[in-house]
C-alpha positions, 0 to 999 in steps of 0.5 A: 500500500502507498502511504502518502502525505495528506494534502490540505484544502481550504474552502472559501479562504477570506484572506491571502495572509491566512493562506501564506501562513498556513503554507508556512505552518505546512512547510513546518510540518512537511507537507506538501499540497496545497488546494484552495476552493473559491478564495474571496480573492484574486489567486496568486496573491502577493500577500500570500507570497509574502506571508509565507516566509520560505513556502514559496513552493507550496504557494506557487504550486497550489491548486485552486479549484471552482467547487469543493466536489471536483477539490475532492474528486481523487481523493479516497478518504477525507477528513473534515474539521 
């Protein structure tokens, strides 16, 4: 069985800043992959960039998708909070 690293997904994110911390926190923790679903603002965003500190990669690979059923459509096992 492969194991893989879980991937985060954030749903309607208000602010750019909260998405470059959360980069940053992920980078912190050795994760990977980013999936934004509808951001409140245009996508990328400098702020974002700059909040990040030095998780600029996982910024400019962030995948950013229209609704949350096709964020979740190749992932098996999904936990929400």
């Amino acid at each position: 069985m492969k194991i893989s690293k879980p991937s985060i997904i954030l749903v309607k994110p208000q602010l750019p800043e909260n998405i470059g911390l959360v980069a940053r926190a992920m980078q912190n923790c050795g994760l990977k992959k980013l999936i934004l679903v509808s951001p409140k603002k245009q996508w990328p965003n400098k702020k974002a960039l700059d909040a990040s500190a030095n998780a600029n990669i996982i910024i400019k690979n962030t995948k950013v998708f229209n609704s949350l059923n096709l964020a979740l459509s190749s992932f098996h096992y999904v936990i929400a909070t």
